[in-house]
C-alpha positions in Angstrom: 43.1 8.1 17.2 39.5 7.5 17.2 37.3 10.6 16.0 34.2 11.9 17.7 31.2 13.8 17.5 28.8 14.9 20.3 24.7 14.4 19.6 22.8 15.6 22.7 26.1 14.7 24.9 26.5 11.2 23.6 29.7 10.3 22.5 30.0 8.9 19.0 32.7 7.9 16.6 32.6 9.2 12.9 34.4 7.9 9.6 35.9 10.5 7.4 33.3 11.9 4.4 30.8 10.5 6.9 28.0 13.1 7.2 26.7 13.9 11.1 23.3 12.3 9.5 25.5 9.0 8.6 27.3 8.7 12.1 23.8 9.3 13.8 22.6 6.4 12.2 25.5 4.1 12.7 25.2 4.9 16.2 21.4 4.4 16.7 20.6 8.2 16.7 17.4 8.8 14.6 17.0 12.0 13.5 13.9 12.3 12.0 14.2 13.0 8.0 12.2 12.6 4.7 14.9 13.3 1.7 17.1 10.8 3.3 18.5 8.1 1.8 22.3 6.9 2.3 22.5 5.5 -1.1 22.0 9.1 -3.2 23.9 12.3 -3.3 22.6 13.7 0.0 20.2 17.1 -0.8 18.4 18.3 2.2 15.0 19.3 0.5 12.3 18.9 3.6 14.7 20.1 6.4 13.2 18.0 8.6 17.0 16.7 10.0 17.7 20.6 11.0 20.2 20.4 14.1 22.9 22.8 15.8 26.0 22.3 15.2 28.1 24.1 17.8 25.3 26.4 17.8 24.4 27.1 14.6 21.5 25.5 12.7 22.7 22.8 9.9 21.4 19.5 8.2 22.4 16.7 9.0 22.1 14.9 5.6 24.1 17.4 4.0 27.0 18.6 6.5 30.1 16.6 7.2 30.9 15.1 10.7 34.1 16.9 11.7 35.5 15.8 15.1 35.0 18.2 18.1 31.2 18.7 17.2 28.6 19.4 19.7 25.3 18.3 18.0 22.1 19.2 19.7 19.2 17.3 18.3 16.0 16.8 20.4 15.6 20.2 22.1 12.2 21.3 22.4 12.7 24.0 20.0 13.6 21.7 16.8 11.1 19.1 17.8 8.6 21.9 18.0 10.6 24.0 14.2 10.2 20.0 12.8 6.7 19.5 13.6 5.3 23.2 12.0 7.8 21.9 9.2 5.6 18.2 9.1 2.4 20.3 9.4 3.3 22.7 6.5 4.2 19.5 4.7 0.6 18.5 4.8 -1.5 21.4 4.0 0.5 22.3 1.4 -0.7 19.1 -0.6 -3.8 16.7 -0.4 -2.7 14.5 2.0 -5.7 13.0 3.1 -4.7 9.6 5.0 -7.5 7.9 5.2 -8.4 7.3 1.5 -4.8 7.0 0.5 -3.2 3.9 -1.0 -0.2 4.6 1.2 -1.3 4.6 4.2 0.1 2.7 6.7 3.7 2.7 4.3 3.9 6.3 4.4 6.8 7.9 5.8 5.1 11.6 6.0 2.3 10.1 7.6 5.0 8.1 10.3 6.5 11.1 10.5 3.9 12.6 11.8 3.1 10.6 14.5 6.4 10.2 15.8 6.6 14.3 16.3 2.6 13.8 18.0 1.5 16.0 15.0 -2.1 16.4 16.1 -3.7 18.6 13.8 -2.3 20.3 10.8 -2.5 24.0 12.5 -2.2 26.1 9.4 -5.4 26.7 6.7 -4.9 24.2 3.8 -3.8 25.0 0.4 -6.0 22.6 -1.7 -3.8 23.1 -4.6 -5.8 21.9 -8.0 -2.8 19.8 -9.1 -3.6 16.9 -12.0 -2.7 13.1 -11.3 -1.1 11.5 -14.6 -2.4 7.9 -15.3 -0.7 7.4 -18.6 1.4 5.2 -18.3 0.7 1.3 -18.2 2.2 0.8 -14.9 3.0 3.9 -13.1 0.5 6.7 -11.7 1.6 9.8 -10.1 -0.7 11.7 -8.0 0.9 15.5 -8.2 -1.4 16.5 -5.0 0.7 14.1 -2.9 4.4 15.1 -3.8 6.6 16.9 -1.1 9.7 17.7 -3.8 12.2 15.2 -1.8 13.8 14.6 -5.0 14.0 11.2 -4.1 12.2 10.2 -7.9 14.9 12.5 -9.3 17.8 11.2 -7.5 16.9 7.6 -8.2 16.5 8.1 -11.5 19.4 9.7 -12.5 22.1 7.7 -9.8 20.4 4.5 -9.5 18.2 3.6 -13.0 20.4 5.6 -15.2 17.5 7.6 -16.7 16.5 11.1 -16.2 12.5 11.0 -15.8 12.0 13.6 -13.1 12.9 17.3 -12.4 11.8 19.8 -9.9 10.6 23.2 -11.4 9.8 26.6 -9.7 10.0 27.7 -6.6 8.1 28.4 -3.8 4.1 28.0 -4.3 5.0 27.7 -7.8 7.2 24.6 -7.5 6.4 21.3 -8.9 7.3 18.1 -9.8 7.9 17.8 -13.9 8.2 15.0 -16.3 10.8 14.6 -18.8 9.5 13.8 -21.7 8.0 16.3 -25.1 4.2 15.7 -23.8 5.1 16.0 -19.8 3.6 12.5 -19.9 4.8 9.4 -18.1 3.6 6.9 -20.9 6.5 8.9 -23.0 9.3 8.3 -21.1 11.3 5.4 -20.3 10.4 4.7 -16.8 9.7 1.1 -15.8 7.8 -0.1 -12.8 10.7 -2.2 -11.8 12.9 0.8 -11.4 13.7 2.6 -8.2 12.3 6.0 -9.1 9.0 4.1 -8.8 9.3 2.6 -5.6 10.9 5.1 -3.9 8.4 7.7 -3.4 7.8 8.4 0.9 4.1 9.5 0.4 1.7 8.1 -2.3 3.0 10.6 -5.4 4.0 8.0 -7.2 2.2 4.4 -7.2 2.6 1.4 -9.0 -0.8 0.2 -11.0 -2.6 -3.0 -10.0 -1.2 -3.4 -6.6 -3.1 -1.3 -4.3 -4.1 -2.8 -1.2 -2.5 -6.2 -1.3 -1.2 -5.5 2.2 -4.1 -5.0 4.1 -4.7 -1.5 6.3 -3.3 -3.1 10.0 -0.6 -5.4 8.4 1.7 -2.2 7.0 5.1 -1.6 7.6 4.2 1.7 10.5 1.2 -0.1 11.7 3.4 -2.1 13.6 6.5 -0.5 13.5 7.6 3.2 14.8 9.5 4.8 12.1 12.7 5.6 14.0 13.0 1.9 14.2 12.4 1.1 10.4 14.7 3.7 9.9 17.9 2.3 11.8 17.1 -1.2 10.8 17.2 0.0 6.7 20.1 1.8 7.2 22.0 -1.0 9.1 21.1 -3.9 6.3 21.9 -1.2 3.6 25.6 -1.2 5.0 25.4 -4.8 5.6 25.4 -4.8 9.5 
């Protein structure tokens, strides 16, 4: 007997220890996301995947698929809750498109567009936050991180290191180094692992390569991100 959910009265099937994020995908649901990625212990930091679950607000990256679910996703009132959520994102940083490395290959920034975020609405924080350039191959740009956890996850499931912690919370959170100095050259990151490359804004950048791709020729220049999205999931599971 074949098990189902519901997402905005479409019909889907679901595998056990699938989460409603993971069936979504398999079926060709986007549901818009930044901490996301199927490979790492699933930790809902941006809350952008928020949905109702039989009427009560859940993530989708984090809560299990269980059959008889009614999943409502694009109602007005999460698109609207995911956009203040995007804009929030923004000010609370420097995320200034326009003379960033990452544009173009940002997934914040494609976020964005795909809600129609037209202006950041709330004042900006301007937080005085210190880039590290220490290391010979990696920089990180503190103004730029959104606390995804993505570095952290990457690095401790995927290289096998421990490089990257969150610390504090609310205006006091920030992204910390593990290492005696708080330095990157005194760890034992390299720029081939996948802490460095998985970064969705320009936190973390690898030296010497910026601007190979030209602005135009990027991965969401030509490409929506719900698209990008569905295709990297579906060659991630070999489909």
């Amino acid at each position: 007997m074949s098990k189902n959910i519901t997402i905005d009265g479409k019909t889907i099937p679901f595998e056990d220890g699938q989460t409603i994020m993971d069936a979504a995908m398999a079926a060709d649901i986007y549901i818009p996301h930044l901490c996301h990625q199927p490979e790492f212990t699933p930790h809902g930091s941006c809350k952008l995947c928020t949905i109702k679950v039989n009427g009560r607000n859940c993530t989708a990256c984090t809560f299990p698929a269980m059959a008889g679910q009614e999943v409502l996703s694009e109602t007005q009132e999460l698109i609207d809750d995911r956009k203040k959520i995007t804009q929030m994102l923004f000010v609370e940083g420097n995320h200034f498109c326009p003379a960033c490395e990452k544009t173009g290959n940002c997934q914040l920034q494609a976020v964005a567009y795909h809600l129609n975020m037209l202006d950041d609405h709330f004042t900006h924080f301007y937080p005085s936050r210190e880039m590290d350039a220490s290391h010979a191959d990696v920089m990180i740009d503190h103004n730029r991180c959104i606390f995804c956890t993505l570095c952290v996850r990457a690095s401790q499931q995927k290289d096998g290191k421990d490089v990257f912690a969150i610390s504090g919370r609310g205006i006091n959170r920030h992204l910390i180094i593990n290492s005696e100095s708080g330095l990157l050259k005194d760890t034992d990151l390299d720029a081939t692992d996948q802490a460095a490359h998985i970064c969705p804004t320009g936190a973390i950048l690898i030296k010497r390569t910026g601007y190979q791709v030209p602005i135009g020729e990027r991965i969401y220049d030509h490409k929506e991100i719900d698209q990008v999205s569905l295709e990297t999931e579906h060659h991630q599971h070999g489909e």
